[in-house]
MARKERO-12748 format. One record per residue: residue in one letter; x, y, z of N, C-alpha, C in turn. Coordinates in steps of 0.1 Angstrom, whole numbers, padded with zeros to 4 digits, always signed. Layout:
<pts>
aXYZXYZXYZ/...
</pts>
This chain:
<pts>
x-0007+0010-0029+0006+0008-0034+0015+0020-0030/x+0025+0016-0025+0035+0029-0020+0048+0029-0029/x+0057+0037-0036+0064+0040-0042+0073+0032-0044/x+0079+0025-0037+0088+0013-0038+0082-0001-0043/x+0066-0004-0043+0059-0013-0049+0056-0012-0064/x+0057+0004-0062+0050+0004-0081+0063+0007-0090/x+0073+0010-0082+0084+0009-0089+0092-0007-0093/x+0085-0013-0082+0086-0029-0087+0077-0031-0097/x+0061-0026-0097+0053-0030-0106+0060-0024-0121/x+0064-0011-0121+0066-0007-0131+0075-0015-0140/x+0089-0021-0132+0096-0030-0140+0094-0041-0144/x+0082-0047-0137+0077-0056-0143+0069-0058-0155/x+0062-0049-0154+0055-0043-0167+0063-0040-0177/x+0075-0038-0175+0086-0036-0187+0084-0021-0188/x+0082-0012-0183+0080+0004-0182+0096+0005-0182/x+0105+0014-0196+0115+0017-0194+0123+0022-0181/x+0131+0024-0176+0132+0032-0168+0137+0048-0166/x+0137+0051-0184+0141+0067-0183+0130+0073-0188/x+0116+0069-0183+0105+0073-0186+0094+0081-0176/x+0105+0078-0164+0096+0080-0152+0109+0080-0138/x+0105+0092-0128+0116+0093-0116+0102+0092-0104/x+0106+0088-0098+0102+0085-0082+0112+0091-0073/x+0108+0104-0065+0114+0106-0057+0118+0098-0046/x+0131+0100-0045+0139+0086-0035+0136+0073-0035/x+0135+0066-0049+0136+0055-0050+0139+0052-0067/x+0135+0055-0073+0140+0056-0088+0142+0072-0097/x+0156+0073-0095+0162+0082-0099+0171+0083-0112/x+0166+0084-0121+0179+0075-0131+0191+0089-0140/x+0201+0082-0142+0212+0090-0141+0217+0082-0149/x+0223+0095-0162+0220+0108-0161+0203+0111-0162/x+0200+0122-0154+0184+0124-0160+0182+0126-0174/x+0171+0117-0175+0164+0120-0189+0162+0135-0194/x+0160+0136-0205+0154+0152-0211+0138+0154-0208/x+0137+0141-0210+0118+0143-0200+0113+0129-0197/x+0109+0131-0189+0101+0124-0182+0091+0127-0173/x+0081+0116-0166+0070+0118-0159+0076+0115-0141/x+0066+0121-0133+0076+0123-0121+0065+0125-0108/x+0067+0116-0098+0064+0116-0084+0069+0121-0076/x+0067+0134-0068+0072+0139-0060+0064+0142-0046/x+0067+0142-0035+0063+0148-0023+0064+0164-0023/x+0056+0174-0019+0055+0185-0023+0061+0192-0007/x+0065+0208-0007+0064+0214+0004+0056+0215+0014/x+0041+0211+0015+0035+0211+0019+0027+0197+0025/x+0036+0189+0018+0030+0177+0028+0024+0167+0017/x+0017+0174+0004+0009+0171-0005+0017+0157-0015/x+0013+0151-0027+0020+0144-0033+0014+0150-0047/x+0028+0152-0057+0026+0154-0073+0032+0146-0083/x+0021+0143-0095+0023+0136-0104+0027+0152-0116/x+0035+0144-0124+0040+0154-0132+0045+0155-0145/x+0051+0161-0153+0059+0157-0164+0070+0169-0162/x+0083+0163-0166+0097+0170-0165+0100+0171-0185/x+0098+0186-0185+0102+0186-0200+0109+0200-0204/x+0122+0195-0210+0131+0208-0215+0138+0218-0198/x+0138+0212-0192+0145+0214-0179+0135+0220-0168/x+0123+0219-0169+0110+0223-0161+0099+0216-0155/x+0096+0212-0139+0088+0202-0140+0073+0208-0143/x+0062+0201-0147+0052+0205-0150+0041+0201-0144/x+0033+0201-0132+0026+0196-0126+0018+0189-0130/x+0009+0178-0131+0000+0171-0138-0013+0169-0128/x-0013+0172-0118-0025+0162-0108-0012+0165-0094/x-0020+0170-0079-0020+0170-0065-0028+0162-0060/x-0019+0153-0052-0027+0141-0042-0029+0141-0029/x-0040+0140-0023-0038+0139-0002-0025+0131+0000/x-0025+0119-0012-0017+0104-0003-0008+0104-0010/x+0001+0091-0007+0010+0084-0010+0005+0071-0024/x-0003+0070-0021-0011+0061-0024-0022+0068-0039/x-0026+0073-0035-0036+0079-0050-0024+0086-0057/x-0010+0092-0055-0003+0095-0062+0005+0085-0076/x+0008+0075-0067+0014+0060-0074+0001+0056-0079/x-0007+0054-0075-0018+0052-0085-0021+0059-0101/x-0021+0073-0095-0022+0081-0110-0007+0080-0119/x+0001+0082-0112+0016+0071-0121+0014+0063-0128/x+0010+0048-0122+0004+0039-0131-0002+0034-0143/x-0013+0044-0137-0020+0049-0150-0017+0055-0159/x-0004+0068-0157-0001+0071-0169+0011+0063-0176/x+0021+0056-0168+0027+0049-0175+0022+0037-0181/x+0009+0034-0177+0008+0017-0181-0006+0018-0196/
</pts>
């Protein structure tokens, strides 16, 4: 699953959408005060995360694209 699929799956699942950002693909505005968060890192890497009180919080680093949206899933679903 690549980021633009699980952001379909998510809305189907009925996963709010100010509960979770996907870098460059679900962004929601204004940002939430927290939420959980997919990002591509400096390094090439992918991070699952939590955004709380204006700070992101790492949760888990991924090789892929793919095991990242996966551990997403899991925590949203």
């Amino acid at each position: 699953m690549d980021r633009h699929e699980l952001r379909a799956a998510l809305t189907a699942a009925g996963v709010a959408d100010g509960y979770y950002r996907i870098e460059g693909v679900h962004e929601p505005v204004p940002t939430p005060p927290d939420f959980l968060y997919l990002r591509r890192t400096a390094d090439g890497a992918w991070e699952t995360g939590a955004y709380e009180r204006g700070t992101c919080r790492p949760i888990a680093r991924h090789p892929d694209e793919e095991a990242a949206c996966a551990h997403l899933w899991r925590l949203l679903t």
